[in-house]
C-alpha positions as CSV (number, residue, x, y, z in Angstrom):
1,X,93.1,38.8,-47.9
2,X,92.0,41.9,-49.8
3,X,93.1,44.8,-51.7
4,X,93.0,47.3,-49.6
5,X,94.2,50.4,-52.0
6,X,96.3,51.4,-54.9
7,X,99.9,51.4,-54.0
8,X,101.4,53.6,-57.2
9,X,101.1,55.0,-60.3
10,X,104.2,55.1,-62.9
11,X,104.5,57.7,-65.3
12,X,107.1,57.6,-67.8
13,X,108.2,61.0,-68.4
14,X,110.8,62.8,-71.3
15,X,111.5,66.2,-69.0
16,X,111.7,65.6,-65.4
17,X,112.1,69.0,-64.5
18,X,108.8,70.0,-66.2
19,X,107.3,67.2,-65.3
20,X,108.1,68.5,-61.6
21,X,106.4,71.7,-62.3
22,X,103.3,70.0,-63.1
23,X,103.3,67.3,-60.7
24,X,104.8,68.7,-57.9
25,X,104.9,72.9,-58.5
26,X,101.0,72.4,-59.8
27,X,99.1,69.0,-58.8
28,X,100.6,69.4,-55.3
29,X,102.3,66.5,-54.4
30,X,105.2,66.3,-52.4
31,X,108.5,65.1,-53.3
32,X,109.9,62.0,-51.2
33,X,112.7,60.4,-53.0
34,X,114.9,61.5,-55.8
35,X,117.2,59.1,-57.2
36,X,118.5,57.3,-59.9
37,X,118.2,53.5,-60.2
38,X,118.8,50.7,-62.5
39,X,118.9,47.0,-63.4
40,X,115.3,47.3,-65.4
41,X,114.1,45.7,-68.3
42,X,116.1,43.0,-70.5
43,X,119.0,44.8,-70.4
44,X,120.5,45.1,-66.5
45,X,122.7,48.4,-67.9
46,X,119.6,50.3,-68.2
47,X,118.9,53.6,-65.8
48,X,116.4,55.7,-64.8
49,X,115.9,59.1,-62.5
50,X,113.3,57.9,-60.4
51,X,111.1,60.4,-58.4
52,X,108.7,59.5,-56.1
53,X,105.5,61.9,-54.8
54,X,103.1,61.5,-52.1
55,X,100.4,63.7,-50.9
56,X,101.8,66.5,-49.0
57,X,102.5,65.4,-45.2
58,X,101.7,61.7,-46.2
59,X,102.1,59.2,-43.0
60,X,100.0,56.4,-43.6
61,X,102.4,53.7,-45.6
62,X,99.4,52.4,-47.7
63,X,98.9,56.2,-48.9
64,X,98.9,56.0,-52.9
65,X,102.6,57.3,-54.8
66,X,103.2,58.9,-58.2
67,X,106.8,57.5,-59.6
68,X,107.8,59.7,-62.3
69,X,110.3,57.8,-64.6
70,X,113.0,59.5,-66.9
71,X,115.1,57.0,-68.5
72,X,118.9,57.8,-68.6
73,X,120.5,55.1,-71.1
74,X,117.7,54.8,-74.0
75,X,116.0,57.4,-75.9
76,X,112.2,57.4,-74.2
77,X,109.7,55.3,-77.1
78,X,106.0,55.5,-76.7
79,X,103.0,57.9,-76.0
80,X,100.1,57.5,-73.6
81,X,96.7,56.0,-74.7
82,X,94.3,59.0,-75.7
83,X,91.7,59.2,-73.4
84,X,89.0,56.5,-73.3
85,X,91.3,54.3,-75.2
86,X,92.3,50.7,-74.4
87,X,94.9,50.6,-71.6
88,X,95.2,53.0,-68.6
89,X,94.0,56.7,-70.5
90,X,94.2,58.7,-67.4
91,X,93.9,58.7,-63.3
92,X,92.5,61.3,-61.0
93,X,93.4,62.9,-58.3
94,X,91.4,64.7,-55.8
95,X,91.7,68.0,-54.5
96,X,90.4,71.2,-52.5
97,X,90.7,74.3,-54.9
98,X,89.8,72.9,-58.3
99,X,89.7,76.2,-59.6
100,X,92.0,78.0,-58.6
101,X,94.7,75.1,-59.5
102,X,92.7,74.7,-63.1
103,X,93.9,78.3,-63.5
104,X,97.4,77.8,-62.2
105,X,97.7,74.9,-64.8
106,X,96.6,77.2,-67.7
107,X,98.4,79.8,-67.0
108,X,101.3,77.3,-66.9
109,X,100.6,76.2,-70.6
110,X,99.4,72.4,-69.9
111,X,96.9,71.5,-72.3
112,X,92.9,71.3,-71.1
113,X,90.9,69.0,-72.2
114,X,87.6,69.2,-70.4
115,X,87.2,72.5,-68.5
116,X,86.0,72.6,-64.9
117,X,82.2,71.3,-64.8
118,X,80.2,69.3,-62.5
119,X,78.3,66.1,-62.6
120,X,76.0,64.4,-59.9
121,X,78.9,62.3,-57.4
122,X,76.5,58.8,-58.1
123,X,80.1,57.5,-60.3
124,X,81.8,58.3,-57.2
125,X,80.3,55.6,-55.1
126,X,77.3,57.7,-53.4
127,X,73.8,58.2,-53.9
128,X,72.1,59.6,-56.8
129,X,71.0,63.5,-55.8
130,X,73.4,63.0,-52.7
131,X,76.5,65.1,-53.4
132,X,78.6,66.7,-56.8
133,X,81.8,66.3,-58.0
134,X,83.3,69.2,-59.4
135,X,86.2,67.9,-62.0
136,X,88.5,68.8,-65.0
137,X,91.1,67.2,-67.2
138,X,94.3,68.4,-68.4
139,X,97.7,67.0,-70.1
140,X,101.2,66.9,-68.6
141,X,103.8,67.7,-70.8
142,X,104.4,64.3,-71.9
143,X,100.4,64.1,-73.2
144,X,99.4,62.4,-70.3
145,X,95.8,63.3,-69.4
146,X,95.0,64.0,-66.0
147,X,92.2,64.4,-64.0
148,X,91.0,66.8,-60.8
149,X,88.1,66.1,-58.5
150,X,86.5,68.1,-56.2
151,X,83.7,67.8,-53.7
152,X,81.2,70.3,-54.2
């Protein structure tokens, strides 16, 4: 047996409704299940809002999901790793119209961190000279950094 794909992403957020506007309203993804569960951690009272995104029009099963995570009983503790720090510091997505949603997120308020640019695509997996990747990073609300790719 193999790994065949990364399944999800959890992101613990403060704000769900802003973090909507980034995630969904912004990034692009598509909203597939909104709902509040519980029964995590040590404590079996605690509950979260729970919404999960896909990419728009999503069929295949094994297709990656984003899970933001509001919790509902506890104040939220914690802030993500900065970037290039020990633990998981950010996670890309790719996309079709890096600039013109690099603008949208601006003009939004989110927080850049690296401006558009582009690189040779050899840490993508191809060959040296062989393609380029265009790709920013920004911050959700929450300081999470996030990254864009696009083939260029």
């Amino acid at each position: 047996m193999a790994v065949i794909g990364i399944s999800h992403v959890a992101v613990g957020v403060r704000d769900m409704e802003r973090a909507l506007v980034f995630y969904r309203d912004l990034i692009g993804l598509e909203v597939t299940l909104d709902t509040e569960e519980g029964g995590f951690g040590s404590s079996r009272q605690e509950r979260r809002r729970a919404v999960y995104l896909r990419l728009p029009g999503s069929a295949d099963p094994h297709d990656f999901f984003i899970v933001l995570d509001q919790q509902l009983t506890r104040e939220p503790f914690g802030a993500p790793p900065r970037l290039f720090e020990l633990g998981t510091h950010h996670f890309s997505f790719w996309c079709d119209d890096l600039e013109e949603r690099f603008e949208r997120i601006v003009a939004a308020g989110f927080k850049v961190l690296v401006p558009p640019s582009a690189a040779d695509a050899l840490a993508y997996g191809e060959p040296a000279g062989s393609g380029r990747v265009a790709t920013t990073l920004v911050k959700d609300d929450d300081g999470n950094v996030v990254q864009l790719d696009m083939r260029i």
